[in-house]
Every structure is written in structure tokens, then in C-alpha cells.
N, CA, C and O atoms as a GROMACS GRO file, in nm:
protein
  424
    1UNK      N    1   0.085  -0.116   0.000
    1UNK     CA    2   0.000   0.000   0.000
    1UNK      C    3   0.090   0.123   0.000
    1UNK      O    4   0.186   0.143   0.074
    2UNK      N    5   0.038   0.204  -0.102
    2UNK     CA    6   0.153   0.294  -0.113
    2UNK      C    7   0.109   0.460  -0.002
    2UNK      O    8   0.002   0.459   0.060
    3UNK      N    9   0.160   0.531   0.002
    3UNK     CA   10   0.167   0.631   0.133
    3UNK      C   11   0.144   0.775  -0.026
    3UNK      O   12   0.223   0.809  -0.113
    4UNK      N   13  -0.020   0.828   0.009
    4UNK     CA   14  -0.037   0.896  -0.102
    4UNK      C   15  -0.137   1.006  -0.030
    4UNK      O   16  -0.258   0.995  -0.009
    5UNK      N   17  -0.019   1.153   0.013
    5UNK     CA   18  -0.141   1.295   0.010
    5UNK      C   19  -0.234   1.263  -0.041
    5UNK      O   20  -0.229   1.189  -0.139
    6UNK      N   21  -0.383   1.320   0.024
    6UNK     CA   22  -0.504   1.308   0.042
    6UNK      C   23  -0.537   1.465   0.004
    6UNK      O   24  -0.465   1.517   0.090
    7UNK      N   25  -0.591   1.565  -0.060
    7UNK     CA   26  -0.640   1.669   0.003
    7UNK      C   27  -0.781   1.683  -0.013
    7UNK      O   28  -0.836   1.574  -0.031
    8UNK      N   29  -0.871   1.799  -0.012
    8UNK     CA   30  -0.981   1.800   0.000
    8UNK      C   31  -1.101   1.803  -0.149
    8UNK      O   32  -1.211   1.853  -0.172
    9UNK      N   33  -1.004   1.720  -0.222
    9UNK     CA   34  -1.029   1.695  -0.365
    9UNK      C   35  -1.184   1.661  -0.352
    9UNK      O   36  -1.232   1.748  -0.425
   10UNK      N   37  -1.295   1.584  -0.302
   10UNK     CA   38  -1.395   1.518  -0.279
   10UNK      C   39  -1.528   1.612  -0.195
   10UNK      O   40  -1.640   1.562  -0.195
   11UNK      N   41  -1.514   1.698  -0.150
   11UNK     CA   42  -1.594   1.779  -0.077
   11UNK      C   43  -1.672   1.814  -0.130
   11UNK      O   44  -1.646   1.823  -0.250
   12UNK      N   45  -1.818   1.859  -0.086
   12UNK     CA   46  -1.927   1.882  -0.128
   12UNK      C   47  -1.921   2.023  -0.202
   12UNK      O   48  -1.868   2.122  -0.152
   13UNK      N   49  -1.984   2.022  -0.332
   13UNK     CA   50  -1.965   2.177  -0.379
   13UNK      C   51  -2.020   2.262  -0.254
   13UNK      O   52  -2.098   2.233  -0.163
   14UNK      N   53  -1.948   2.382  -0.287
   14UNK     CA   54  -1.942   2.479  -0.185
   14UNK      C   55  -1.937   2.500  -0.078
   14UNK      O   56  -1.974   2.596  -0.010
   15UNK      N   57  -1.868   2.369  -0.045
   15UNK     CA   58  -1.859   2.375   0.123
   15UNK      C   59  -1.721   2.366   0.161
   15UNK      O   60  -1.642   2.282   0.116
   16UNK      N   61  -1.691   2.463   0.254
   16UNK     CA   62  -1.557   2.460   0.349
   16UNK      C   63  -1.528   2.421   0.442
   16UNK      O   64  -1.529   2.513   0.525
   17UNK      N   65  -1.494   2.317   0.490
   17UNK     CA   66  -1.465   2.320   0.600
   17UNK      C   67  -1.379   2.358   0.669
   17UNK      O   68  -1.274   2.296   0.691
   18UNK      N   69  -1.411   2.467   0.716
   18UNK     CA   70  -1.312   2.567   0.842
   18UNK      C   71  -1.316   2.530   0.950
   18UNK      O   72  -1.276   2.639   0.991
   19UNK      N   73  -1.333   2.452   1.076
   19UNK     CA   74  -1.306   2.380   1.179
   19UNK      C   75  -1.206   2.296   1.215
   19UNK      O   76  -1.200   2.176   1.188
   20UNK      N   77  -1.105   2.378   1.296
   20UNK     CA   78  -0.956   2.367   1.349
   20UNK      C   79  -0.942   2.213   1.324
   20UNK      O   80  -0.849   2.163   1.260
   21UNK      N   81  -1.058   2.135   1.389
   21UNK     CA   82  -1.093   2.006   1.389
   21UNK      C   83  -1.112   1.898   1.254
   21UNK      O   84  -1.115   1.775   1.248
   22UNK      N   85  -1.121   1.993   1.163
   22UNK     CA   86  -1.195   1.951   1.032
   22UNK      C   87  -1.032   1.899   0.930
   22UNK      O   88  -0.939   1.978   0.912
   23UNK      N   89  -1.034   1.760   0.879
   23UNK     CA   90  -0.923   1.746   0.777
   23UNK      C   91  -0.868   1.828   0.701
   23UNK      O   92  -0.952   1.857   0.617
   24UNK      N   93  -0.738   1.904   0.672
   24UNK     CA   94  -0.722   1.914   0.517
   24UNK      C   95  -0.616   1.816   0.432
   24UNK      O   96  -0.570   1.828   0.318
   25UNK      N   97  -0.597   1.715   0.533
   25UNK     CA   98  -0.499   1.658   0.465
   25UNK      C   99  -0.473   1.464   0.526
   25UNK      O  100  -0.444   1.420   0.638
   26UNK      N  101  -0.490   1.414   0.433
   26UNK     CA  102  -0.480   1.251   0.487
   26UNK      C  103  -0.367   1.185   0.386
   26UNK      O  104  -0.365   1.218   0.268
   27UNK      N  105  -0.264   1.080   0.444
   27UNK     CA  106  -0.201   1.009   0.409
   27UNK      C  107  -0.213   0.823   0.470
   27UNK      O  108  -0.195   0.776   0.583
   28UNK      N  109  -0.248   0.762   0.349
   28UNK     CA  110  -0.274   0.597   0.380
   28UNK      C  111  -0.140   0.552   0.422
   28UNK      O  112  -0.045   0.565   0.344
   29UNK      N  113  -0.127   0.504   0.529
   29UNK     CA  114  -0.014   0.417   0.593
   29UNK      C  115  -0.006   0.278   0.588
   29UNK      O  116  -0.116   0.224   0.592
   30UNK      N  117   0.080   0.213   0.582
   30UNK     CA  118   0.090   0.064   0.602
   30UNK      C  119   0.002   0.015   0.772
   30UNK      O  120  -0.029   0.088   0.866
   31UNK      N  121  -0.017  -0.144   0.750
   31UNK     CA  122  -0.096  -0.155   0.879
   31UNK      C  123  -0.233  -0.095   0.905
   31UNK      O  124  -0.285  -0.096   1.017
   32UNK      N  125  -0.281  -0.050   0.812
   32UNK     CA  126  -0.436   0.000   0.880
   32UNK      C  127  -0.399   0.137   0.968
   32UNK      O  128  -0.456   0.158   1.075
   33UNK      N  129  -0.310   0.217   0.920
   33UNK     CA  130  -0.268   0.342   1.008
   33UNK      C  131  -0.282   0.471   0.879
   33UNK      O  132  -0.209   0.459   0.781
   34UNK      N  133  -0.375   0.586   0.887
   34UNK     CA  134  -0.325   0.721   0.852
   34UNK      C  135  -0.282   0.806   0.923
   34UNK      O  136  -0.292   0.810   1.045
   35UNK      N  137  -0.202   0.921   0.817
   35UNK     CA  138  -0.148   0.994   0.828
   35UNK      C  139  -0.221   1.130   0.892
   35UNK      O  140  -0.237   1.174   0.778
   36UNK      N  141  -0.280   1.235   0.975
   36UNK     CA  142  -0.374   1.303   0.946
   36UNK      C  143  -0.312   1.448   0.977
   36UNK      O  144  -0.219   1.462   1.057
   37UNK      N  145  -0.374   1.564   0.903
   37UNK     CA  146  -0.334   1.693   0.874
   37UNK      C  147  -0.475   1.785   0.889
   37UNK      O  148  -0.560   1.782   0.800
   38UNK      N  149  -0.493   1.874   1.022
   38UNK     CA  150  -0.597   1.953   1.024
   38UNK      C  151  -0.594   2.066   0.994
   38UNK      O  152  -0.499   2.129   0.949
   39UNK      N  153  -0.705   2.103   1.016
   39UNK     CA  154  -0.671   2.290   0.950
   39UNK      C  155  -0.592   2.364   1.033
   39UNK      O  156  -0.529   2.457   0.984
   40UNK      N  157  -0.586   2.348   1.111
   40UNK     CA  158  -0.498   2.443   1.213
   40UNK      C  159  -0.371   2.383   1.262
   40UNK      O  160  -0.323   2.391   1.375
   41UNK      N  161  -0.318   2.314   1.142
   41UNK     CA  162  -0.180   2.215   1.130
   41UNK      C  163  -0.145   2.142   1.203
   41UNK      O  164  -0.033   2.098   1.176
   42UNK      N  165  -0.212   2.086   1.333
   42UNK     CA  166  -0.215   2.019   1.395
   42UNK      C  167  -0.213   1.866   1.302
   42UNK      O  168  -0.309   1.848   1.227
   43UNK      N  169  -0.087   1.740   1.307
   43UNK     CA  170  -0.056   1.642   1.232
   43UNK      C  171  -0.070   1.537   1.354
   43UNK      O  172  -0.031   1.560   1.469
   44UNK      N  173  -0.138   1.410   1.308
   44UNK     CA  174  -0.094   1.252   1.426
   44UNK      C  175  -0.117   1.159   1.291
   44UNK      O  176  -0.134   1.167   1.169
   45UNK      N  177  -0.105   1.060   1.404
   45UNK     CA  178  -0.132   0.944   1.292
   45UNK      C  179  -0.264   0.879   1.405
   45UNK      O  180  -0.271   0.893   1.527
   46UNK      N  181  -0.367   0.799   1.300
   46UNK     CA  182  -0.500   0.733   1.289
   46UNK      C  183  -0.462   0.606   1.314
   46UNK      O  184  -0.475   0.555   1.202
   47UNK      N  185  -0.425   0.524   1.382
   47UNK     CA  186  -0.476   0.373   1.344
   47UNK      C  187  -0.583   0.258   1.418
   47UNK      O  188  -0.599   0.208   1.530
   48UNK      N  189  -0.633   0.250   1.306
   48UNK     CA  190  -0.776   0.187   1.330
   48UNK      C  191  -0.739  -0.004   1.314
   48UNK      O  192  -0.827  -0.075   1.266
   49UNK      N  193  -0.673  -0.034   1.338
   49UNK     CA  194  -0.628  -0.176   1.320
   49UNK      C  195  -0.745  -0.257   1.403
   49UNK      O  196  -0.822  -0.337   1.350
   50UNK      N  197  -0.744  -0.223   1.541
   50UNK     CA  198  -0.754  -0.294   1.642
   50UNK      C  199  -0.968  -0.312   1.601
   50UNK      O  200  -1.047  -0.403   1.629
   51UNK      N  201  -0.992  -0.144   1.509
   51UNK     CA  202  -1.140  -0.177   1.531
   51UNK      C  203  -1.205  -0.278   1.375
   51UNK      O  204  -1.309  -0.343   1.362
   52UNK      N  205  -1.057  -0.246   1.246
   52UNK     CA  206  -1.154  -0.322   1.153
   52UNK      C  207  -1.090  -0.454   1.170
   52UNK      O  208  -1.107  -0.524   1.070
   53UNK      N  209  -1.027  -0.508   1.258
   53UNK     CA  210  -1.006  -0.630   1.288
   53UNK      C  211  -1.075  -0.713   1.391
   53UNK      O  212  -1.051  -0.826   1.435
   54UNK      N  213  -1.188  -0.606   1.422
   54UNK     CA  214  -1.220  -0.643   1.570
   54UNK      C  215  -1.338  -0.760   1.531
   54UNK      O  216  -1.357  -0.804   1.418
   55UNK      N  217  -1.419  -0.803   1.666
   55UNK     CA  218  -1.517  -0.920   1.595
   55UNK      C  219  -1.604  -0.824   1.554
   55UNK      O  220  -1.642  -0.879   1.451
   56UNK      N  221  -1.670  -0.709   1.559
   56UNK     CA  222  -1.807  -0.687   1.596
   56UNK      C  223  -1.728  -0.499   1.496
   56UNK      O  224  -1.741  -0.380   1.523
   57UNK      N  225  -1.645  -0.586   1.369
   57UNK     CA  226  -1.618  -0.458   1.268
   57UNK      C  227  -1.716  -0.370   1.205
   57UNK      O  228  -1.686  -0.252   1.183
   58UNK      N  229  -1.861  -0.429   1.165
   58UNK     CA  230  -1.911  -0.381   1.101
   58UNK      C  231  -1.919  -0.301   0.915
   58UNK      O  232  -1.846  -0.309   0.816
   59UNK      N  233  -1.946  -0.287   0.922
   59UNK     CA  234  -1.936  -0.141   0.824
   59UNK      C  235  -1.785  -0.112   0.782
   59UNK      O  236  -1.770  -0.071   0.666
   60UNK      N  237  -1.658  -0.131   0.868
   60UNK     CA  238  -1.536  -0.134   0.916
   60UNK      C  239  -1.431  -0.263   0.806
   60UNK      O  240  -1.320  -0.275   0.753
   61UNK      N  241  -1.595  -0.352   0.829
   61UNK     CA  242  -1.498  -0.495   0.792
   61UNK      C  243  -1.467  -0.520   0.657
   61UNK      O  244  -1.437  -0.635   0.628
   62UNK      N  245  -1.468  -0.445   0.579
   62UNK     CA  246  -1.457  -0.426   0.435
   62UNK      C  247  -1.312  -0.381   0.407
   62UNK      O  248  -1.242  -0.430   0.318
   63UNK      N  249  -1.267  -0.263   0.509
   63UNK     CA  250  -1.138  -0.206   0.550
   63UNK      C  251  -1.013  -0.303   0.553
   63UNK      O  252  -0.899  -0.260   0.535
   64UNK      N  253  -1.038  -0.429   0.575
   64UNK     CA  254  -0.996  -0.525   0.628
   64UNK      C  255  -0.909  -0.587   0.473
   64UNK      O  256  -0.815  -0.663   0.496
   65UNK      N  257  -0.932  -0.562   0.356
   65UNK     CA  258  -0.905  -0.567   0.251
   65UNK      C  259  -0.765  -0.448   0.232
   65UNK      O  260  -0.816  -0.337   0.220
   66UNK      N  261  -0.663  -0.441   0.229
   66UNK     CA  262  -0.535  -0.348   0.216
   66UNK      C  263  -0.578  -0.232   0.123
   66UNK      O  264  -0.605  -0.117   0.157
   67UNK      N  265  -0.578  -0.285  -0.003
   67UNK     CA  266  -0.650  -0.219  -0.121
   67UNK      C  267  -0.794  -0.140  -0.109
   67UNK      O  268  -0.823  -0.049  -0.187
   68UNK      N  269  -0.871  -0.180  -0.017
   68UNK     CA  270  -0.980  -0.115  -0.017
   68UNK      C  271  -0.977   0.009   0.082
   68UNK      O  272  -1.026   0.121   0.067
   69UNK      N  273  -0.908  -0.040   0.184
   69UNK     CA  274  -0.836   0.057   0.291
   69UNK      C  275  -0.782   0.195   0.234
   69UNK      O  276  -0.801   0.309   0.274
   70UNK      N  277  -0.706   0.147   0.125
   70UNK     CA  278  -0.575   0.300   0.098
   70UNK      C  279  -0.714   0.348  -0.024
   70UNK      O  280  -0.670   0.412  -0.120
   71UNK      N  281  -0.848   0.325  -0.026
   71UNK     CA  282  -0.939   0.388  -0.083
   71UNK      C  283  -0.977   0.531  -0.024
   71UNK      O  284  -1.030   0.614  -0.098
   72UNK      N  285  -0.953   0.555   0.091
   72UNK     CA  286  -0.965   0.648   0.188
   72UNK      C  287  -0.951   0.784   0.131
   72UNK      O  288  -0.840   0.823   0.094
   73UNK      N  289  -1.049   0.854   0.123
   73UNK     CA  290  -1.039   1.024   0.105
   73UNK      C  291  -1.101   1.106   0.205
   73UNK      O  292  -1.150   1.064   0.309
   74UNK      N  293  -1.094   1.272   0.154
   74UNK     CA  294  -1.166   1.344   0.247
   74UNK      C  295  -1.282   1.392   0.158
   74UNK      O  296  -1.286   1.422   0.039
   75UNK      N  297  -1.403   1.390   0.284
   75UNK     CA  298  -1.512   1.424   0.248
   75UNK      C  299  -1.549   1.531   0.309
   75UNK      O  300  -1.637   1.486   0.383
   76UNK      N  301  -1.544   1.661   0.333
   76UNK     CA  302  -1.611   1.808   0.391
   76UNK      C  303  -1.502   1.747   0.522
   76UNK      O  304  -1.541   1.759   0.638
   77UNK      N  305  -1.410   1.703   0.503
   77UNK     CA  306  -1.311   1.717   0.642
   77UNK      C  307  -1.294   1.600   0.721
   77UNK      O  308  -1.263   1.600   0.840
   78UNK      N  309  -1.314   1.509   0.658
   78UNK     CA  310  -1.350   1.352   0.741
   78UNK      C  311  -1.292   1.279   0.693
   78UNK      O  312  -1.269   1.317   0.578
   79UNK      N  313  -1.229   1.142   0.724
   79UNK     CA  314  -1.189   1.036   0.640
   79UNK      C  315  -1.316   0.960   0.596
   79UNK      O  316  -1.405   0.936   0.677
   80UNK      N  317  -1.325   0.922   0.458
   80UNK     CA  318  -1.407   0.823   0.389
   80UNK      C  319  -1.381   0.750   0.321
   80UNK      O  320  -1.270   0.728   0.273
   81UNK      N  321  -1.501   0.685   0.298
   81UNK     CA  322  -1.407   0.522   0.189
   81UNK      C  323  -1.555   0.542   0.151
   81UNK      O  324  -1.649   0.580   0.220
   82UNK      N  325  -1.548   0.499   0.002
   82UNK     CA  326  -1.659   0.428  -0.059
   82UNK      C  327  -1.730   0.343  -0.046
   82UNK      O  328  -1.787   0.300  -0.146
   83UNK      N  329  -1.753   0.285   0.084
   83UNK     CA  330  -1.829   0.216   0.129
   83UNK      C  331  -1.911   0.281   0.229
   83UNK      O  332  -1.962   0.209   0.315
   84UNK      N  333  -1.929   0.389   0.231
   84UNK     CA  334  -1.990   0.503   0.343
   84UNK      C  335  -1.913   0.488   0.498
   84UNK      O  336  -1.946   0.563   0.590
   85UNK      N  337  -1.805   0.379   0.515
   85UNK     CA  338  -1.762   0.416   0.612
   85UNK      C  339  -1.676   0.530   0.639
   85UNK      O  340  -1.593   0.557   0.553
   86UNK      N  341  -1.683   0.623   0.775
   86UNK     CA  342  -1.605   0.723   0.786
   86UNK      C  343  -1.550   0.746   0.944
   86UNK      O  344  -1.597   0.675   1.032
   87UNK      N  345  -1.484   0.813   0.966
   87UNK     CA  346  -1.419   0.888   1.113
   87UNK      C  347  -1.447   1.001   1.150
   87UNK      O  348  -1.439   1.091   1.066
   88UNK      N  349  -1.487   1.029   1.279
   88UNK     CA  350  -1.554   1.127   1.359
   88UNK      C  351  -1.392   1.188   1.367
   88UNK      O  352  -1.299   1.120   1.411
   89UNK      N  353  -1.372   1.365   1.302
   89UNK     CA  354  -1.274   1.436   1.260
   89UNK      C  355  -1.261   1.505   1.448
   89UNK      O  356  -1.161   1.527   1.517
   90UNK      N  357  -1.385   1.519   1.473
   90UNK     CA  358  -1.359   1.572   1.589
   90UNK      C  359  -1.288   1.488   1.769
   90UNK      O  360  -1.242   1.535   1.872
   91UNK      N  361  -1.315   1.366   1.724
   91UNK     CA  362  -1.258   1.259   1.852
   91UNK      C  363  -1.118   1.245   1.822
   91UNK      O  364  -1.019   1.236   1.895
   92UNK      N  365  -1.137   1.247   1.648
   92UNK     CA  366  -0.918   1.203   1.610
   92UNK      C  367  -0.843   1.321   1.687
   92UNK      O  368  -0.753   1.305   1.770
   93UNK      N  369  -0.914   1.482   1.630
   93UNK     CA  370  -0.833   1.590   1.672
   93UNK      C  371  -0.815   1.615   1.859
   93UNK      O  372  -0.725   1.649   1.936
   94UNK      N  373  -0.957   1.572   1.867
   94UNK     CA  374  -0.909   1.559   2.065
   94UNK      C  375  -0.770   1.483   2.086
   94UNK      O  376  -0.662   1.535   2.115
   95UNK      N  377  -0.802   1.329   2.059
   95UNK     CA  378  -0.688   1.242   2.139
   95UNK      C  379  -0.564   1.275   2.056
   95UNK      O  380  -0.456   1.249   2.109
   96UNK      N  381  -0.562   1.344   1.899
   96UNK     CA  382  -0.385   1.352   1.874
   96UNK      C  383  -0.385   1.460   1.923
   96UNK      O  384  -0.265   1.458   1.950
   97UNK      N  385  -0.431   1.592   1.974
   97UNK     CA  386  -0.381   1.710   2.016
   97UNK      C  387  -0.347   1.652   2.198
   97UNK      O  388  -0.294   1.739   2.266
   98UNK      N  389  -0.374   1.526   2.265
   98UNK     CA  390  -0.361   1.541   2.378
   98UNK      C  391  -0.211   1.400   2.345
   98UNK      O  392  -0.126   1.407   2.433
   99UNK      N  393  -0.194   1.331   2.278
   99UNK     CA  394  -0.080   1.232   2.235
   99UNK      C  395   0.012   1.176   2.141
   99UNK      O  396   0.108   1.099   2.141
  100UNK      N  397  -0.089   1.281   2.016
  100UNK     CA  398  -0.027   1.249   1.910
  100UNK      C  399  -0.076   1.120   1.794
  100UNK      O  400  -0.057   1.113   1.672
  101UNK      N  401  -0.147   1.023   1.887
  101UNK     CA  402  -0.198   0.909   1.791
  101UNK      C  403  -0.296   0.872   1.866
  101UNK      O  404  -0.300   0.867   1.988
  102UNK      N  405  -0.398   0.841   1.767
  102UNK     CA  406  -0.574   0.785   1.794
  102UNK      C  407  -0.563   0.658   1.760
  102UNK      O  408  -0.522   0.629   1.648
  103UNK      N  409  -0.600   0.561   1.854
  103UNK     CA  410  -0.568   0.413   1.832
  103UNK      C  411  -0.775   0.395   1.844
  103UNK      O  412  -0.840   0.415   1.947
  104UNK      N  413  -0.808   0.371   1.766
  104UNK     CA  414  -0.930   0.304   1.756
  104UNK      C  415  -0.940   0.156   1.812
  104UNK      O  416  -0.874   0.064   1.766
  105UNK      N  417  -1.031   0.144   1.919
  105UNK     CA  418  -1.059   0.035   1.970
  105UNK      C  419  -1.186  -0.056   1.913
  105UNK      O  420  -1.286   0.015   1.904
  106UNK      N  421  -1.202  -0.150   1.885
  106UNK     CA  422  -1.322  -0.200   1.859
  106UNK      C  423  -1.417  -0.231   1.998
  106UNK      O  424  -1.531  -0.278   1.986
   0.00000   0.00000   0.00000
């Protein structure tokens, strides 16, 4: 899986998202881990390993595919995949502004 800038190529016409909290920038990592870049330059890394591997993945478990994973864009500031799964922009920016990395639990 190759490691490929994300920007806000996908967003809804005419919408900005200006919220410190809000994406402008994602990179797919090896392992089920991104890269993440907010508006107010605040950078961590995402990894969600633990939840699309988990039993009770859901929606998630599709992720589980490498290739379908580094499908990942931004949508009005969010990570998405074409499968309507996505990440709450505002829980990532809490826990990396307090450690640096958001480990998703299942």
C-alpha cells in the first residue's frame, strides 16, 4: 500500500470546512494506520487496526481488505471510503492534540 497525500479533492460543492478540527490533509499508511493533517496544522497518525479487525467490525470490515483501505479520502473534512464508512474528525483531533496518535478500539 503505497503512502499517497489526500487533500480536500472530494468535498461537497461549496462547502468549506473551516473547523480547526476539520481534515485538510490525509495520508494511507501501512498496517491500517493514517497519516492526518488539520486545518490548524495540527498532524498525528490514525490507526484503526484494532477496530476493523475487531469481531463486531461492522461497516469497518470491508477495510480489512489493504486495497480497499488506501481507498480512503476526504469528504467536507472527514476520512471516507466508498463504502460510506467514515471517522468522527472531531474525537481524532481531541486524542492527537492530547498524544499524538488515535488508536481506535473496537
Amino acid at each position: 500500500m503505497s503512502s499517497e497525500t489526500i487533500t480536500e479533492t472530494h468535498q461537497a460543492a461549496g462547502i468549506i470546512p473551516a473547523a480547526p478540527w476539520r481534515l485538510r490533509a490525509l495520508s494511507v499508511l501501512p498496517e491500517w494506520q493514517l497519516a492526518v493533517t488539520f486545518n490548524d496544522g495540527l498532524s498525528g497518525i490514525v490507526d484503526v487496526s484494532a477496530l476493523i479487525n475487531g469481531t463486531d467490525a461492522g461497516v469497518f470490515e470491508a477495510l480489512r481488505d489493504s486495497a480497499f483501505f488506501a481507498t480512503a479520502y476526504l469528504d467536507c473534512g472527514a476520512v471516507t471510503w466508498p463504502n460510506g464508512a467514515d471517522l468522527a474528525p472531531d474525537a481524532m483531533y481531541k486524542e492527537i492534540r492530547r498524544c499524538g496518535v488515535w488508536r481506535i478500539l473496537d
